[in-house]
C-alpha positions as CSV (number, residue, x, y, z in Angstrom):
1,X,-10.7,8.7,-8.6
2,X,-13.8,6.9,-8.0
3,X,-13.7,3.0,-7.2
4,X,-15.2,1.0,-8.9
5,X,-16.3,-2.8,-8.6
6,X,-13.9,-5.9,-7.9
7,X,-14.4,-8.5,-10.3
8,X,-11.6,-10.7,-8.2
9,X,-13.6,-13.2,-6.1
10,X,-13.3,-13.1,-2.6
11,X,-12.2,-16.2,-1.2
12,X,-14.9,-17.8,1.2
13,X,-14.0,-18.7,5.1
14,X,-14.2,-22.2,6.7
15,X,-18.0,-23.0,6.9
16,X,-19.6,-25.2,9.9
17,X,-21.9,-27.9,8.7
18,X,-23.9,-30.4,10.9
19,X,-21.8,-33.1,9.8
20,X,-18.5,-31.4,10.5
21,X,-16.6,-27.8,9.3
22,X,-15.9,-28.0,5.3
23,X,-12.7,-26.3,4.3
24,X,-12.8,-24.2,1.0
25,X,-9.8,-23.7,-1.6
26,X,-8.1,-20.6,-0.9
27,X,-5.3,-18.6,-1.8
28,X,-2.9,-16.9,0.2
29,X,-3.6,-13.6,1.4
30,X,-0.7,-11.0,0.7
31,X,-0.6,-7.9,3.4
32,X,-0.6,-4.2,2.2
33,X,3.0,-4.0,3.0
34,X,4.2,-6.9,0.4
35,X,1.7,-5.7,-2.3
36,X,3.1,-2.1,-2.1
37,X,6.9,-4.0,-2.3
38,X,5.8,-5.7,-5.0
39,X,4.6,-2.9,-7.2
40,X,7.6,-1.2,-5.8
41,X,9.7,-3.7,-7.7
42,X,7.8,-3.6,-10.5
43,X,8.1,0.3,-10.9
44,X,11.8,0.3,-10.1
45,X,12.2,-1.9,-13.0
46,X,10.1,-0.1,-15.6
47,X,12.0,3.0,-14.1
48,X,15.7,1.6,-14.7
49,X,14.8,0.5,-18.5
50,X,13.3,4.1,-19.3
51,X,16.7,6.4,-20.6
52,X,14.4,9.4,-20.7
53,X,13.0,8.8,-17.5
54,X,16.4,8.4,-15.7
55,X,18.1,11.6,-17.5
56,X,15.2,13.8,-16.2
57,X,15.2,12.6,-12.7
58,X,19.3,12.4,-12.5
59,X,21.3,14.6,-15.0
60,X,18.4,18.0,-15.4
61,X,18.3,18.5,-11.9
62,X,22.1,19.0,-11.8
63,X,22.5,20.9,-14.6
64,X,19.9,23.4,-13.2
65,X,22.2,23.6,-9.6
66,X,24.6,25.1,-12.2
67,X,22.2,28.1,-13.0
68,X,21.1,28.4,-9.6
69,X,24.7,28.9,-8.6
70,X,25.0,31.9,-11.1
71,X,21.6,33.1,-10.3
72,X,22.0,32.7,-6.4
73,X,25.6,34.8,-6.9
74,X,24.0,38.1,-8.8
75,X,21.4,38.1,-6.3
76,X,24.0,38.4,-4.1
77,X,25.3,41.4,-5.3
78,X,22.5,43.6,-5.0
79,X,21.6,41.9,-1.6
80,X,24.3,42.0,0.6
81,X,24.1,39.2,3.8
82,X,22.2,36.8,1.4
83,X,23.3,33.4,2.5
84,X,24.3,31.9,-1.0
85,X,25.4,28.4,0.3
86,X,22.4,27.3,2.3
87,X,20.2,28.7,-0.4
88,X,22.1,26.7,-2.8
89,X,22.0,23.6,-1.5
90,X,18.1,24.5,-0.3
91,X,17.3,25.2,-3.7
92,X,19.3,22.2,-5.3
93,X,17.2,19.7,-2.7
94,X,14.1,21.3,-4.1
95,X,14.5,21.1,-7.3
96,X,15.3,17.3,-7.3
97,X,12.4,16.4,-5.4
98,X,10.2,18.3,-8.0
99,X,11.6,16.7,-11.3
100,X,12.6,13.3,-9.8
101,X,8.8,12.6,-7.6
102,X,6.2,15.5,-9.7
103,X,7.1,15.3,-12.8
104,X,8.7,11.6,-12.5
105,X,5.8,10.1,-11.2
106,X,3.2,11.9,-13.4
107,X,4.9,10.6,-16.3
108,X,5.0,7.3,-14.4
109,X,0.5,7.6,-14.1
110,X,0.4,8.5,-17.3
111,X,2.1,5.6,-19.0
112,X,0.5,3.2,-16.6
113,X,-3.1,4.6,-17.6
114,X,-1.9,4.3,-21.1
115,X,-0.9,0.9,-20.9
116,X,-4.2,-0.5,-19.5
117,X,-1.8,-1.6,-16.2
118,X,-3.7,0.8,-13.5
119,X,-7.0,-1.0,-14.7
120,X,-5.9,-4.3,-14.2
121,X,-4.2,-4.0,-10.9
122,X,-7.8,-2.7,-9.6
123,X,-9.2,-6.3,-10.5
124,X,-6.9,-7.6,-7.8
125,X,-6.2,-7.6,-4.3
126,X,-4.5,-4.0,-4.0
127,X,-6.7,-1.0,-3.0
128,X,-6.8,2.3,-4.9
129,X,-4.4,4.1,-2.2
130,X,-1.9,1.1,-2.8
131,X,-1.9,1.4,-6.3
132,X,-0.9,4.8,-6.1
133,X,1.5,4.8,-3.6
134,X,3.3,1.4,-4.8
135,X,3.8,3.4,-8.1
136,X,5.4,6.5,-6.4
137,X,8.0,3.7,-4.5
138,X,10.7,3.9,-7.1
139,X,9.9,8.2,-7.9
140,X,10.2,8.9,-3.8
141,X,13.0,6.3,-3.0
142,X,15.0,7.9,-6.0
143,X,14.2,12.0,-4.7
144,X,15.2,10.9,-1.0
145,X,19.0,9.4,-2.4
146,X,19.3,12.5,-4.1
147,X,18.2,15.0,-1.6
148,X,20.0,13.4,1.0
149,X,23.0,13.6,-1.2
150,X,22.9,17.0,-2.3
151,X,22.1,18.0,1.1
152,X,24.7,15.8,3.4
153,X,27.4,16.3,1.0
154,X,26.7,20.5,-0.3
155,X,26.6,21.0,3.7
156,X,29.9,19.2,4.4
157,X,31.5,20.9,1.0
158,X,30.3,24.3,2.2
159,X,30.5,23.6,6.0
160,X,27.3,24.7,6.9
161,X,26.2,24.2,10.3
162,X,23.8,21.4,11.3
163,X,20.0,21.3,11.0
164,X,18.4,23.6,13.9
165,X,14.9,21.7,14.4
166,X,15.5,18.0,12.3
167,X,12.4,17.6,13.0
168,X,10.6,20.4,11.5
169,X,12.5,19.2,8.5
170,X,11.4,16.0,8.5
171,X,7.8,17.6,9.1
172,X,8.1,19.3,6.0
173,X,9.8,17.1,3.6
174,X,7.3,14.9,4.0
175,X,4.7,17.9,3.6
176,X,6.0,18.1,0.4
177,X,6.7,14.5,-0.6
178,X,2.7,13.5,-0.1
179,X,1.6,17.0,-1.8
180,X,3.4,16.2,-4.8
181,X,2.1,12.7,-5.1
182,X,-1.3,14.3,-4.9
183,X,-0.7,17.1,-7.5
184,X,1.1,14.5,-9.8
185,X,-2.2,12.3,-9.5
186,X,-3.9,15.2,-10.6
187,X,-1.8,16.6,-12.9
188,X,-2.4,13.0,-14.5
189,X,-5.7,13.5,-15.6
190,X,-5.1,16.3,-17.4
191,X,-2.4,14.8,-19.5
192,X,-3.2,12.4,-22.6
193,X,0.1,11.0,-23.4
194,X,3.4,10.7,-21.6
195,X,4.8,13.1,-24.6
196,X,2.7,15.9,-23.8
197,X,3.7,15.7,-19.7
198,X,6.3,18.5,-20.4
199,X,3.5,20.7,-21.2
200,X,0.7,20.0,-18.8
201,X,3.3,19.7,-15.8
202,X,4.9,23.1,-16.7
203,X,3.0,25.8,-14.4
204,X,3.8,23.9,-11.2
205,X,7.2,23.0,-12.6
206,X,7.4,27.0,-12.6
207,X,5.6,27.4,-9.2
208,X,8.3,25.2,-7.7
209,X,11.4,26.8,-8.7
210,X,9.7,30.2,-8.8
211,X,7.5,30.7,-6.5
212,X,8.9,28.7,-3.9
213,X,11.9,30.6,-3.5
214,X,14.3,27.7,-4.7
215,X,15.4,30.1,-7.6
216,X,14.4,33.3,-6.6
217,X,14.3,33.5,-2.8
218,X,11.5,35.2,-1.3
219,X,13.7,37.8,0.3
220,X,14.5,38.9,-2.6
221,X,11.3,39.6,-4.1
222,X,9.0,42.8,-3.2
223,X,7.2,42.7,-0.3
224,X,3.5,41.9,-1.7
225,X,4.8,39.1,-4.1
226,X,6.5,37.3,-1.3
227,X,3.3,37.5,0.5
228,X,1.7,36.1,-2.6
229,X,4.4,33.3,-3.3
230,X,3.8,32.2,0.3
231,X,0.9,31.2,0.3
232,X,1.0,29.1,-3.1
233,X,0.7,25.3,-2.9
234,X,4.5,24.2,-2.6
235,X,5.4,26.9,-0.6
236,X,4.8,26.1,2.9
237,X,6.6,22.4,2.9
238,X,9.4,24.0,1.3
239,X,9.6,26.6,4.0
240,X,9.0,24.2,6.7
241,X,12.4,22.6,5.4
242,X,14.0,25.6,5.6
243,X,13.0,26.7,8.5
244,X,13.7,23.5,10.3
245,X,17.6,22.9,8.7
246,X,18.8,27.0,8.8
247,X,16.2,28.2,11.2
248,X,14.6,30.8,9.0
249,X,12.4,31.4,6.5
250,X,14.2,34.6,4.8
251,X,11.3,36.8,6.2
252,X,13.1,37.4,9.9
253,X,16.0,36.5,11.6
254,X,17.2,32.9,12.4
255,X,15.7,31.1,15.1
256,X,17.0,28.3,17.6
257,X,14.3,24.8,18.2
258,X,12.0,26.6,20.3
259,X,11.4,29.6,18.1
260,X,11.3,27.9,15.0
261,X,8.0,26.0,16.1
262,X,6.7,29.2,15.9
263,X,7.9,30.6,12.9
264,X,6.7,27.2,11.1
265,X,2.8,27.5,12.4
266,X,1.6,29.7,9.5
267,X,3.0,27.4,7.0
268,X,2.2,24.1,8.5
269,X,-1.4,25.3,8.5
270,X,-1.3,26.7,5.1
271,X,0.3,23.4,3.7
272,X,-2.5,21.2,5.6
273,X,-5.0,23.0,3.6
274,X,-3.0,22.7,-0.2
275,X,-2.5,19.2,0.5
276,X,-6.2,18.5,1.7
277,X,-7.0,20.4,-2.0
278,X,-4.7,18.2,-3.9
279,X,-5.9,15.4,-2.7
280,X,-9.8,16.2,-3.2
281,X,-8.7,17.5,-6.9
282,X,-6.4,13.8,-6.8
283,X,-9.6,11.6,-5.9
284,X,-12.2,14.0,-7.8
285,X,-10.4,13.8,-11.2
286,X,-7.8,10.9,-11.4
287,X,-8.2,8.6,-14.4
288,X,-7.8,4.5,-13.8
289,X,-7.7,4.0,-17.9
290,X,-7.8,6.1,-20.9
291,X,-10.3,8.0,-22.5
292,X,-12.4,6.8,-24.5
């Protein structure tokens, strides 16, 4: 994501002259805030008019609760004390954030590229980081409504108790919130067209639900993979989320505050390092326009 020149003139300041200061023309100046509102708005828009885009990121993630209902309940079977209702409504979270924000907003890159509107919004007064994050508005704002829905209301229908460390959670939602803007701004630059973001999205659609343990938990899974699927790139914020609403991880007992801080070191420190990777992989490879 390298930057490249501004060819927006910058405004000049007052200049003092012997025979008195001279005032030049110039514009108002907007603040980061109202730029990344504006191209917020813009998104939002753009977002509401796309049918395809708004089925994904509403209906698909609620049809797959569905399966993971099923799934969660044979698991249960051959796993007796497997908590089926906080790892439905766990995995249900999940799984909305990763089709409403990753796949959602890569599409959202993608299109943008496509359409020649990343270029031009470089000529202006937003910076790179702006850019990206004023396009994500609409794609994060969305996957917040819906996990907070999914989450408030599956813990009141299932009366499951309250979160143990909130703000572990918090920790970790936003953990995974900024690693899958990083890996959908990567993911970008390996996708040509917004048709073909099914494909190239795919393998960390599959680590997600997978390898995450939002489908399979890891408790579930031998020994050796678990250790494996912990220490994947989504992994760590998801586990930070659990640990900090249910107090465990699946791999020991539940914890109260105090001994979830502990619990949580491993993965904070693993996720530090997958985001500091997506990001590199984010700057290093992102595309501003289309290939030539």
């Amino acid at each position: 994501m390298t930057t490249a020149a501004r060819t927006a003139p910058r405004a000049a300041g007052p200049q003092s002259t012997a025979a008195g200061p001279q005032s030049t023309a110039a514009g108002p100046r907007t603040t980061a805030a109202r730029r990344l509102l504006a191209l917020g708005r813009a998104e939002t828009t753009l977002l509401l008019r796309n049918r395809t885009a708004l089925f994904t990121a509403l209906v698909l993630p609620l049809v797959l609760v569905t399966s993971l209902r099923s799934t969660l309940r044979k698991q249960a079977e051959s796993n007796p004390g497997l908590d089926v209702h906080s790892l439905l409504v766990y995995g249900s979270v999940g799984m909305a954030l990763a089709f409403v924000v990753y796949y959602n907003l890569t599409t959202a890159y993608v299109g943008r590229r496509g359409e020649l509107v990343l270029k031009r919004l470089r000529t202006g007064e937003a910076r790179d980081l702006e850019i990206l994050l004023g396009t994500a508005v609409p794609s994060l704002t969305l996957g917040l409504l819906m996990a907070a829905l999914i989450g408030i209301g599956g813990s009141l229908g299932l009366r499951l108790a309250v979160p143990v460390n909130p703000l572990l959670m918090l920790i970790g939602l936003g953990l995974a919130l900024a690693t899958m803007i990083a890996l959908a701004a990567l993911s970008s630059a390996f996708t040509r067209t917004v048709e073909t973001a099914g494909i190239t999205t795919l393998p960390v659609m599959l680590v997600m639900q997978l390898g995450s343990g939002l489908f399979v938990p890891l408790e579930v899974m031998p020994g050796q993979l678990a250790d494996v699927c912990r220490l994947l790139p989504t992994t760590p914020a998801f586990q930070l989320i659990r640990l900090g609403w249910f107090g465990t991880d699946g791999s020991a007992a539940p914890t109260g505050f105090a001994g979830s801080w502990g619990a949580a070191a491993p993965h904070l420190a693993t996720g530090t390092v997958w985001l500091g990777l997506a990001v590199w992989g984010a700057v290093r490879y992102f595309r501003w326009e289309p290939r030539r």
